[in-house]
PDB file of N, CA, C, O and CB in Angstrom:
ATOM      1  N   UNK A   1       0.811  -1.195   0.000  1.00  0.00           N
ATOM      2  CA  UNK A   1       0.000   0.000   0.000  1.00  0.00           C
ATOM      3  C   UNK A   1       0.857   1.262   0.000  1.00  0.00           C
ATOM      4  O   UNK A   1       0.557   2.227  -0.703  1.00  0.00           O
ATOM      5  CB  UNK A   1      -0.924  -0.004   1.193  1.00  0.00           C
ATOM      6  N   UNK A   2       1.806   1.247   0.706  1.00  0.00           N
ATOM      7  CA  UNK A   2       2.865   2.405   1.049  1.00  0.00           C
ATOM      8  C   UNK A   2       3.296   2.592  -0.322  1.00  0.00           C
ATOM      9  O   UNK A   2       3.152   3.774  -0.633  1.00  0.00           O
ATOM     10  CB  UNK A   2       4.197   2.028   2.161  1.00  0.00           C
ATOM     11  N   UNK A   3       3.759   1.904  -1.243  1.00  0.00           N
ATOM     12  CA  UNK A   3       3.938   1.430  -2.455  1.00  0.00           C
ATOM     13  C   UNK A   3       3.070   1.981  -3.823  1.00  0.00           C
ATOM     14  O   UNK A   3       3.427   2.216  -4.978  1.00  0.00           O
ATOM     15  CB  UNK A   3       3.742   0.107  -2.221  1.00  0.00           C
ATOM     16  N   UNK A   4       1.980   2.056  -3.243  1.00  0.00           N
ATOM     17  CA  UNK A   4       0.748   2.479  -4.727  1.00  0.00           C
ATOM     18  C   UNK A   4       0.518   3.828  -3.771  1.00  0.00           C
ATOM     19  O   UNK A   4      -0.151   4.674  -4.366  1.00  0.00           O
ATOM     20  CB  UNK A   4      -1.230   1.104  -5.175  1.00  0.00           C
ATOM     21  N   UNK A   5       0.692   4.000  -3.186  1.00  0.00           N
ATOM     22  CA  UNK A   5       0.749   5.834  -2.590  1.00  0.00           C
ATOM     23  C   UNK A   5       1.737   6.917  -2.817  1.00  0.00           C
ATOM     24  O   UNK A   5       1.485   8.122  -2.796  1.00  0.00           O
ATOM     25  CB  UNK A   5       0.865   5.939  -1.108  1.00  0.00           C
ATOM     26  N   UNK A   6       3.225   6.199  -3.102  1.00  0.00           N
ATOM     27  CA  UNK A   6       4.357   6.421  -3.560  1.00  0.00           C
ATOM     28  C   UNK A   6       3.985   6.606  -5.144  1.00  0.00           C
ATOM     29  O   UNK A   6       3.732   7.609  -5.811  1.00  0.00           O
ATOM     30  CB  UNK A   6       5.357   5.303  -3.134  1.00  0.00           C
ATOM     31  N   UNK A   7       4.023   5.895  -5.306  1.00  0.00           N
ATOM     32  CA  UNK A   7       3.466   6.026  -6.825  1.00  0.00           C
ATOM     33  C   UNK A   7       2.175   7.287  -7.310  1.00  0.00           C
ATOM     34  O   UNK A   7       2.207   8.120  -8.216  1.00  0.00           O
ATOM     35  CB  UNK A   7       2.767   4.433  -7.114  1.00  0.00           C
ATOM     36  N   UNK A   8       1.144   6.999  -6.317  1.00  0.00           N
ATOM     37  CA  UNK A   8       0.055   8.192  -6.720  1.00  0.00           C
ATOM     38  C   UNK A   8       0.444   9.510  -6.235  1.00  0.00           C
ATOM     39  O   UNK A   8      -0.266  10.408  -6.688  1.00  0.00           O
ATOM     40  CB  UNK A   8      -1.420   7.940  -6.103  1.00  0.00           C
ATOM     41  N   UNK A   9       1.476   9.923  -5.351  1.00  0.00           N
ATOM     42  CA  UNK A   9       1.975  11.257  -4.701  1.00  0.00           C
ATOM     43  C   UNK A   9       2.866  11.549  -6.303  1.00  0.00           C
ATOM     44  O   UNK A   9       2.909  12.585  -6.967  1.00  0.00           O
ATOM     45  CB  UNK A   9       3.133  11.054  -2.858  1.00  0.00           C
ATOM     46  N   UNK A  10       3.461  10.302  -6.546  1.00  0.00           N
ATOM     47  CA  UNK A  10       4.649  10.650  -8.017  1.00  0.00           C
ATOM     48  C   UNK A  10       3.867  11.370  -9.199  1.00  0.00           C
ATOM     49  O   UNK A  10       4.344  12.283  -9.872  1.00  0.00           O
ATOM     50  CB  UNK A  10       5.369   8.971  -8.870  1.00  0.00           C
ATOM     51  N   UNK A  11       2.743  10.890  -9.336  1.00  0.00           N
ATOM     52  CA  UNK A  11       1.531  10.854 -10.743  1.00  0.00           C
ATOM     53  C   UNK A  11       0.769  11.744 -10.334  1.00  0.00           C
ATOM     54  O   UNK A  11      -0.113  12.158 -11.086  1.00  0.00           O
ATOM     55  CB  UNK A  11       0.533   9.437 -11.119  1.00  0.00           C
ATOM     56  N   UNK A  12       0.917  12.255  -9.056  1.00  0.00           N
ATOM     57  CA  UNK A  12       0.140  13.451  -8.737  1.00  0.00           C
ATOM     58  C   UNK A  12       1.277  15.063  -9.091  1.00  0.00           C
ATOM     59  O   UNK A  12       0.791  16.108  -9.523  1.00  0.00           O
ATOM     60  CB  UNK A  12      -0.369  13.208  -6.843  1.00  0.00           C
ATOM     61  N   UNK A  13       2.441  14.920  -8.850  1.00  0.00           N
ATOM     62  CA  UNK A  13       3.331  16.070  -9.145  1.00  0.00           C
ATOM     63  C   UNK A  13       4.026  16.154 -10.727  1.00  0.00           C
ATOM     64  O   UNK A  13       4.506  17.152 -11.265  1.00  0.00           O
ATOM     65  CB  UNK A  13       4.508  15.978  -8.034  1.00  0.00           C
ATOM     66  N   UNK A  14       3.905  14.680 -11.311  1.00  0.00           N
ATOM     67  CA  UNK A  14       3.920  14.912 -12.238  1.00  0.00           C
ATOM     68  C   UNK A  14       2.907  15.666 -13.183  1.00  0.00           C
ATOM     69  O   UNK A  14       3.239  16.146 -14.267  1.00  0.00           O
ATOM     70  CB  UNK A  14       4.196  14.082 -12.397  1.00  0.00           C
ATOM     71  N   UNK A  15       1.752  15.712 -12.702  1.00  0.00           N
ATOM     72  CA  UNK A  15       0.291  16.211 -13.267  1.00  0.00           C
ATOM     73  C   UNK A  15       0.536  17.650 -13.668  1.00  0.00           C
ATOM     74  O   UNK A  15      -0.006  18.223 -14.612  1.00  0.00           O
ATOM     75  CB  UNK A  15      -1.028  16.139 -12.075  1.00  0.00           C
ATOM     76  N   UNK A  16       1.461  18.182 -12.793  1.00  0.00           N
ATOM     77  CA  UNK A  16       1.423  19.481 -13.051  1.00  0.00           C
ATOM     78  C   UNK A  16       1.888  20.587 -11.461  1.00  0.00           C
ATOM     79  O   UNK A  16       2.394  20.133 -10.435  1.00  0.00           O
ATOM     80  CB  UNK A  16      -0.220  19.656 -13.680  1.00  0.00           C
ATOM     81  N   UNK A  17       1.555  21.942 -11.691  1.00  0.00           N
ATOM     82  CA  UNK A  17       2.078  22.562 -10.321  1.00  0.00           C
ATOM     83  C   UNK A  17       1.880  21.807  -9.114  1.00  0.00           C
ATOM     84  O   UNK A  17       1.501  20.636  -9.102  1.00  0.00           O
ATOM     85  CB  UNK A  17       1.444  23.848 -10.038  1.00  0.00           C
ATOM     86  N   UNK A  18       2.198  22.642  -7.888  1.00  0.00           N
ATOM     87  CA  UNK A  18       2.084  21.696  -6.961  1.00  0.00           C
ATOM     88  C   UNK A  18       0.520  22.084  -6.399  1.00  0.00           C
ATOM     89  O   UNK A  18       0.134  21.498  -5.387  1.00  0.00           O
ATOM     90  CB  UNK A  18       3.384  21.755  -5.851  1.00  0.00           C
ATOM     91  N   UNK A  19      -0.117  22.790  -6.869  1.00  0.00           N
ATOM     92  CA  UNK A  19      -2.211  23.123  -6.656  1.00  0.00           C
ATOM     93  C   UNK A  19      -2.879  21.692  -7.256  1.00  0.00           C
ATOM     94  O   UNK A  19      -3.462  20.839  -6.588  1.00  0.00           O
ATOM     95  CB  UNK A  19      -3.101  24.901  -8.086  1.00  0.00           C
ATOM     96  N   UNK A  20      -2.639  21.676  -8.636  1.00  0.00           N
ATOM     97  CA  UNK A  20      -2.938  20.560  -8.902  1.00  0.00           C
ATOM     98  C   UNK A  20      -2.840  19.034  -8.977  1.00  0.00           C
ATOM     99  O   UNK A  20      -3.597  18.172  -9.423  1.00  0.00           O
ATOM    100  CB  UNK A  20      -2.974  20.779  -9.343  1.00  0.00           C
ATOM    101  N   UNK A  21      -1.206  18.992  -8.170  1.00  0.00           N
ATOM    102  CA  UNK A  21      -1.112  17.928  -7.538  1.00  0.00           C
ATOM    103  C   UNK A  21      -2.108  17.673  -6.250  1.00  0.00           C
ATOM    104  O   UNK A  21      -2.763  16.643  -6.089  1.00  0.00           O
ATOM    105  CB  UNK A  21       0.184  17.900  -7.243  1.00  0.00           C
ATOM    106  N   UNK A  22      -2.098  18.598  -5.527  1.00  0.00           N
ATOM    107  CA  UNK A  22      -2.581  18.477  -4.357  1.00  0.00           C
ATOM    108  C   UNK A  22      -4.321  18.438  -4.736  1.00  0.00           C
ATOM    109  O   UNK A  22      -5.115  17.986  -3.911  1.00  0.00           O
ATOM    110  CB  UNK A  22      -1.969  19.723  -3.376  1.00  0.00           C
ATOM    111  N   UNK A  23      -4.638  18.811  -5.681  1.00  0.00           N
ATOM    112  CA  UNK A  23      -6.441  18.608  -6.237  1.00  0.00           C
ATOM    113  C   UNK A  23      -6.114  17.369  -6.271  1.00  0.00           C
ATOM    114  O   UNK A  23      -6.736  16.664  -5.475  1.00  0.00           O
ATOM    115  CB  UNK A  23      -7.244  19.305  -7.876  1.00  0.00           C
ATOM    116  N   UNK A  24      -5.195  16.752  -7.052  1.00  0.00           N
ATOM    117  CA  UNK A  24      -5.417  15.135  -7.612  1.00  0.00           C
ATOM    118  C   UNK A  24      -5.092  14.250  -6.172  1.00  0.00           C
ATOM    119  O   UNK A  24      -5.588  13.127  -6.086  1.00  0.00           O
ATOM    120  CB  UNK A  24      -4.072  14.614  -9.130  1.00  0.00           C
ATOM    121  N   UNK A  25      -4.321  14.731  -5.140  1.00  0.00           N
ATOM    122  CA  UNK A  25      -3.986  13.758  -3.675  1.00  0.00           C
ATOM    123  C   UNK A  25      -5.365  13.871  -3.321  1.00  0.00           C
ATOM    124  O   UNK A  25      -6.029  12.837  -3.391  1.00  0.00           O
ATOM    125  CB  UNK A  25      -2.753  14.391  -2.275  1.00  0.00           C
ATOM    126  N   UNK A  26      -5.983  15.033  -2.916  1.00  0.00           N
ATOM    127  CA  UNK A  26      -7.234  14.716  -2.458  1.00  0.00           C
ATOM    128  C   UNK A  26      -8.152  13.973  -3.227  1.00  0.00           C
ATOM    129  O   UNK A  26      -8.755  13.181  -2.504  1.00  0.00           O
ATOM    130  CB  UNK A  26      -7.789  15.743  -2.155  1.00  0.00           C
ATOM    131  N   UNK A  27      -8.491  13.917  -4.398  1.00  0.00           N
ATOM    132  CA  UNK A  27      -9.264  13.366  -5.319  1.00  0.00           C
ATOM    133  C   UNK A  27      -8.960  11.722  -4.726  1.00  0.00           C
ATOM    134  O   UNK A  27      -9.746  10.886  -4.280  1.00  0.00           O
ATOM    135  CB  UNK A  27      -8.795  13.838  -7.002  1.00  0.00           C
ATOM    136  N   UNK A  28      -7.422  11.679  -4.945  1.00  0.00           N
ATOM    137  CA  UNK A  28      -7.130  10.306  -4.857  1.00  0.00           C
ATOM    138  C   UNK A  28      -7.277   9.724  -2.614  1.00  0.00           C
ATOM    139  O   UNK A  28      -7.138   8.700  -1.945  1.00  0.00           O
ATOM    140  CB  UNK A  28      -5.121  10.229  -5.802  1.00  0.00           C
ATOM    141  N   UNK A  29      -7.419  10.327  -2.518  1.00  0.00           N
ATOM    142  CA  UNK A  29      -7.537  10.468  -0.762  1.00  0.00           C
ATOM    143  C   UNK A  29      -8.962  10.073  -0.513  1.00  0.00           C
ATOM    144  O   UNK A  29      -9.363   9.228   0.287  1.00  0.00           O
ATOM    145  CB  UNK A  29      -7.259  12.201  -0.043  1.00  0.00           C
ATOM    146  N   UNK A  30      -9.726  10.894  -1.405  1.00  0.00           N
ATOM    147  CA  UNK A  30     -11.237  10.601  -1.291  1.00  0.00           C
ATOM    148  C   UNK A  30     -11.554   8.968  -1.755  1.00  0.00           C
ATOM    149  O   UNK A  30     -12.370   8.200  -1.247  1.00  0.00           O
ATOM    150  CB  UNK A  30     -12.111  11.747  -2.359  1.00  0.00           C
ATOM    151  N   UNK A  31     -10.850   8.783  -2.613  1.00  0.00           N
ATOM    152  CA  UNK A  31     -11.475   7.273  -3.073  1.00  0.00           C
ATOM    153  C   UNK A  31     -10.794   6.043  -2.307  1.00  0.00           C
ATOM    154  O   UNK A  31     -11.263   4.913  -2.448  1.00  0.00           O
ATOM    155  CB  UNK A  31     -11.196   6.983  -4.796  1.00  0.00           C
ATOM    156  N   UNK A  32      -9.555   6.306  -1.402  1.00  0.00           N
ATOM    157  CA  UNK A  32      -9.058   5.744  -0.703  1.00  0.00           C
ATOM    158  C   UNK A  32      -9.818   5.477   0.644  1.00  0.00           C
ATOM    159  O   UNK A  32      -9.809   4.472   1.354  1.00  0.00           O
ATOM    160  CB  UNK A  32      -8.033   6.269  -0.707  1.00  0.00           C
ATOM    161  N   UNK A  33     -10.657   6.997   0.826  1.00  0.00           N
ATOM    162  CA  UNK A  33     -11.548   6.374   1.891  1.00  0.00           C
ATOM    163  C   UNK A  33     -12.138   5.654   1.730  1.00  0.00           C
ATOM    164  O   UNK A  33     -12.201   4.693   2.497  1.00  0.00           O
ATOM    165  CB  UNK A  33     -12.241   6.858   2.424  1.00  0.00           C
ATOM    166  N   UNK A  34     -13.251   5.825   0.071  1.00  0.00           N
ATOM    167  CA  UNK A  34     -14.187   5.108  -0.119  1.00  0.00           C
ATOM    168  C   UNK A  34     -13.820   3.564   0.200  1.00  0.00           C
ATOM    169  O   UNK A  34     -14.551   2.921   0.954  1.00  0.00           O
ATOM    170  CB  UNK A  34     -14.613   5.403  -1.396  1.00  0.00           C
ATOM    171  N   UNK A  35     -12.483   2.888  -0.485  1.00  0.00           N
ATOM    172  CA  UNK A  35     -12.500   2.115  -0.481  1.00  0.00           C
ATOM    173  C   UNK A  35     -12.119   1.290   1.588  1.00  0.00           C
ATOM    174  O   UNK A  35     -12.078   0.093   1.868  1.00  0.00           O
ATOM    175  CB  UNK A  35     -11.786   2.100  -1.776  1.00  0.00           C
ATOM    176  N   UNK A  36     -12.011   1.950   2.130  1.00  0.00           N
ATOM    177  CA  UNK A  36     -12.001   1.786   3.460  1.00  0.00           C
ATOM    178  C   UNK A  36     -10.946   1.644   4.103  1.00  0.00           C
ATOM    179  O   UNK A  36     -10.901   1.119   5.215  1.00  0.00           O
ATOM    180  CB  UNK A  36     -12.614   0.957   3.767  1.00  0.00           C
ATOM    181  N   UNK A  37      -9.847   2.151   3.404  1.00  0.00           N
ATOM    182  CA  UNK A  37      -8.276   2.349   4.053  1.00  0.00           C
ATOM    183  C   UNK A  37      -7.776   3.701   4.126  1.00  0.00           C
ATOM    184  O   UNK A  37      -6.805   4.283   3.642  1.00  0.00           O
ATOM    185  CB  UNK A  37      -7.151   1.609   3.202  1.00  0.00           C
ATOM    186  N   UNK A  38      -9.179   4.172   5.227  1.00  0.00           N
ATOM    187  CA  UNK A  38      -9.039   5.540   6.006  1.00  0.00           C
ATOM    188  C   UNK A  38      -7.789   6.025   6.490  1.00  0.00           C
ATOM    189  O   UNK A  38      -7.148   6.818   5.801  1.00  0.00           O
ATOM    190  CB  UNK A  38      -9.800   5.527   7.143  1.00  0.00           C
ATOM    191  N   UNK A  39      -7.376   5.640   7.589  1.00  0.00           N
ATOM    192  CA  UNK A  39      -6.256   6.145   8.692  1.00  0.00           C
ATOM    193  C   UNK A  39      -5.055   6.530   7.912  1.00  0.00           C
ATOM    194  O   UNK A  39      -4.611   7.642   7.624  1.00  0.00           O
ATOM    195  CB  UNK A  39      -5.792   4.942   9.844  1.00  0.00           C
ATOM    196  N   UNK A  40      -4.501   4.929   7.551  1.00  0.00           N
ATOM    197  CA  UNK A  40      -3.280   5.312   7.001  1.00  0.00           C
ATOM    198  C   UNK A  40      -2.861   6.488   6.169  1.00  0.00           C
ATOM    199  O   UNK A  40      -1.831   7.160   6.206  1.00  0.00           O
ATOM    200  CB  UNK A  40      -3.003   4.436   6.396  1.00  0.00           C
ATOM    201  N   UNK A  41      -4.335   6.589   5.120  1.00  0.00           N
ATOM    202  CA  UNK A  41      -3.907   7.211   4.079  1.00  0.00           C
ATOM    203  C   UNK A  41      -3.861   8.790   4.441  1.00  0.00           C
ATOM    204  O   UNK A  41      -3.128   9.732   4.137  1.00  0.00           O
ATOM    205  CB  UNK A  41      -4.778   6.829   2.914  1.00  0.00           C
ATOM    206  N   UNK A  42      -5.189   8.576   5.367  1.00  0.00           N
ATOM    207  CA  UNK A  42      -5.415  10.797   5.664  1.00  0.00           C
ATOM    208  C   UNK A  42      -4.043  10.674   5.755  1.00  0.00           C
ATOM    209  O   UNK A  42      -3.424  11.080   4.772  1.00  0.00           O
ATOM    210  CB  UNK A  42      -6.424  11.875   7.544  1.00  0.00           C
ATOM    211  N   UNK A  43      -3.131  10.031   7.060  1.00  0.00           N
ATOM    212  CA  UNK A  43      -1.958  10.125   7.499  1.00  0.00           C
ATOM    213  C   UNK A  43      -1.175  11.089   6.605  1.00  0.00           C
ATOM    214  O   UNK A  43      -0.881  12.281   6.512  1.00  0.00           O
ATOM    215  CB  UNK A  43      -1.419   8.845   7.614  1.00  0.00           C
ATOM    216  N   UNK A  44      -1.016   9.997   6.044  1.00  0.00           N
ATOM    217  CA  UNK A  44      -0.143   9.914   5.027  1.00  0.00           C
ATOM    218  C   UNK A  44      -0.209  11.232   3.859  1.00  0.00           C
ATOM    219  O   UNK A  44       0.690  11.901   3.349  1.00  0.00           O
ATOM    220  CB  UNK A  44      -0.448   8.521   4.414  1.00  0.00           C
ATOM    221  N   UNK A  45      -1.748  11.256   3.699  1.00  0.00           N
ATOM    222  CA  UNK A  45      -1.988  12.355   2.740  1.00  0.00           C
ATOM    223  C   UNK A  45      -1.676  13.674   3.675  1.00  0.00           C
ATOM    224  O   UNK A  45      -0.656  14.307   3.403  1.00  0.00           O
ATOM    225  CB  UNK A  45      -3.630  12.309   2.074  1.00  0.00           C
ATOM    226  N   UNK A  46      -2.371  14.046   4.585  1.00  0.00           N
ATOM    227  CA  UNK A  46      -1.662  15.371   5.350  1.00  0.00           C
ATOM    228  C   UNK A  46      -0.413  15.331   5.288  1.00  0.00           C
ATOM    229  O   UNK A  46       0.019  16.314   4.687  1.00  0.00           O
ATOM    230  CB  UNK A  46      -1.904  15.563   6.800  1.00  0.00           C
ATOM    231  N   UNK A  47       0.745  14.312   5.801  1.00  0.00           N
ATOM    232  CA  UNK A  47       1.724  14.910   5.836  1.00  0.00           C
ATOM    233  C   UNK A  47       2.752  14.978   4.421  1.00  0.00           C
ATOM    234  O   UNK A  47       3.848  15.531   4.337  1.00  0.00           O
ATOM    235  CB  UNK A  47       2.218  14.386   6.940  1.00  0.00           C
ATOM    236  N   UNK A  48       2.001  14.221   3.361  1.00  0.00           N
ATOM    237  CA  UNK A  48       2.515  15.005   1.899  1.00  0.00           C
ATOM    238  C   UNK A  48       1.781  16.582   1.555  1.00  0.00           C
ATOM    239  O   UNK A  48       2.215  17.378   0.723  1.00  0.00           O
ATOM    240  CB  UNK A  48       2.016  13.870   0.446  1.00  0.00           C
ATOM    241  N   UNK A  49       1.000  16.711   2.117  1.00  0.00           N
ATOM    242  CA  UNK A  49       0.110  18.172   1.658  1.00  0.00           C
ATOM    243  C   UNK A  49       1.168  18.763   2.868  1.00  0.00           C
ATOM    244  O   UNK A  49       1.898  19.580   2.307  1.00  0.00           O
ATOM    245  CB  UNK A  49      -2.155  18.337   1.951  1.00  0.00           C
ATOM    246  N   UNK A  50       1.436  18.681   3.964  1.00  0.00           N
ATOM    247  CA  UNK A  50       2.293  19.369   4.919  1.00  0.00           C
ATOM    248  C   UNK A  50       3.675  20.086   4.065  1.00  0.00           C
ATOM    249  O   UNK A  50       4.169  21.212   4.013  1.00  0.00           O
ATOM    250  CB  UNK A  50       2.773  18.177   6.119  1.00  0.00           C
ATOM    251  N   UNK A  51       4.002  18.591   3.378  1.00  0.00           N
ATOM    252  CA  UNK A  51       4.999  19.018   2.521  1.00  0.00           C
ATOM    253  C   UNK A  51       5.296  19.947   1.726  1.00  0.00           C
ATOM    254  O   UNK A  51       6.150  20.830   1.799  1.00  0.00           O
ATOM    255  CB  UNK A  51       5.139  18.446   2.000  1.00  0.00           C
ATOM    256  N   UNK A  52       4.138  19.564   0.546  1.00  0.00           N
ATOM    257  CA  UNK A  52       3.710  20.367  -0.527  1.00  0.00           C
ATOM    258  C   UNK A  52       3.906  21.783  -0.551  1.00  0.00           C
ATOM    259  O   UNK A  52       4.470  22.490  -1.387  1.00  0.00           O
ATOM    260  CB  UNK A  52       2.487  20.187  -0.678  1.00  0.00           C
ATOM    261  N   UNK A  53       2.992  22.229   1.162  1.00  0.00           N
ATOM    262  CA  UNK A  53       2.820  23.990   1.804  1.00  0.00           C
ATOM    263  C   UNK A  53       4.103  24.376   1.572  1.00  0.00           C
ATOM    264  O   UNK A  53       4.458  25.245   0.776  1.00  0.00           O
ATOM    265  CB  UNK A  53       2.412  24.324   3.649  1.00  0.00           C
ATOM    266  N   UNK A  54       4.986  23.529   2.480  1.00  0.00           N
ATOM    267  CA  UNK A  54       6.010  23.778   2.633  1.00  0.00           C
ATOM    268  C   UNK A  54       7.512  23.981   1.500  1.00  0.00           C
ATOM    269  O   UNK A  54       8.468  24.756   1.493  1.00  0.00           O
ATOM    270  CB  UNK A  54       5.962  23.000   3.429  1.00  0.00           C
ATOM    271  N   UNK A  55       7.176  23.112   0.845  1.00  0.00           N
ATOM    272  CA  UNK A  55       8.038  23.751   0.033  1.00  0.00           C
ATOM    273  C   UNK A  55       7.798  25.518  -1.407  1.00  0.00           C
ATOM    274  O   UNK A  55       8.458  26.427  -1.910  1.00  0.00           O
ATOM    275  CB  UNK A  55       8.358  22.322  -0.626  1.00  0.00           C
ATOM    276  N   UNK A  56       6.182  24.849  -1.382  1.00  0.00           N
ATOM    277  CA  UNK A  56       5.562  26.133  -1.975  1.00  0.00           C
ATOM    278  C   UNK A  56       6.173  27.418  -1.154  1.00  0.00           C
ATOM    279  O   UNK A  56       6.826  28.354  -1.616  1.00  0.00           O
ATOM    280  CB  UNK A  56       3.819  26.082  -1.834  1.00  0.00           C
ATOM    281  N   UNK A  57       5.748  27.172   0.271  1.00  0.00           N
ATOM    282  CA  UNK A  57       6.716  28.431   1.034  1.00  0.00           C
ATOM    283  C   UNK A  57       8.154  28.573   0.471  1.00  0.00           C
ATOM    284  O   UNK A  57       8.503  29.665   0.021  1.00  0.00           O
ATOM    285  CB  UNK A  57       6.966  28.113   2.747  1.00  0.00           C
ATOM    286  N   UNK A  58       8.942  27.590   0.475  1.00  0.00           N
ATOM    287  CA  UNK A  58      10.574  27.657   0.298  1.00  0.00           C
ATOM    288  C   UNK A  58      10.679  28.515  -1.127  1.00  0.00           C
ATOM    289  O   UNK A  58      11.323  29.564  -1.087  1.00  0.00           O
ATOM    290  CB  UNK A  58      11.412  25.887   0.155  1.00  0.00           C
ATOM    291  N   UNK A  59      10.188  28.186  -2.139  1.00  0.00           N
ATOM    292  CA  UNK A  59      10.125  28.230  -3.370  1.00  0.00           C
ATOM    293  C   UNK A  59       9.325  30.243  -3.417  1.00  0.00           C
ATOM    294  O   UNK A  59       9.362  31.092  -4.307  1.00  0.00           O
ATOM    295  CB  UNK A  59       9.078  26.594  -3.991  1.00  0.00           C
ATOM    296  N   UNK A  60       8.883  30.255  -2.403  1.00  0.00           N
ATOM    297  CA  UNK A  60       8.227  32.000  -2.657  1.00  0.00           C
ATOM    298  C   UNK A  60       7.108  32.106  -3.854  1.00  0.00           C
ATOM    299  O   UNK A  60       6.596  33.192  -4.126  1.00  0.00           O
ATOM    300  CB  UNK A  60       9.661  33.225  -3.251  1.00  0.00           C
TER     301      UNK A  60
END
């Protein structure tokens, strides 16, 4: 799982800036709930969106 999240964070920044990566993590976050592997993923998804802020900050 850690594995196909790695991969969808990759296919998400490749998509484009880092706004529309972060449209496509949530998009892809939402269907992760659906499918019922809640916890890990919010986890996981906040602290790549944590990221994301953050380097958007670095970057100005």
């Amino acid at each position: 799982m850690a594995s196909s999240l790695s991969t969808l964070g990759d296919f998400a920044m490749r998509r484009g800036n880092l706004g529309q990566a972060s449209d496509n993590f949530r998009q892809a976050l939402a269907l992760f709930q659906q499918m019922g592997m809640r916890t890990q993923v919010v986890q996981t998804g906040a602290s790549l969106l944590r990221m994301e802020r953050e380097l958007a900050r670095q970057r100005g």
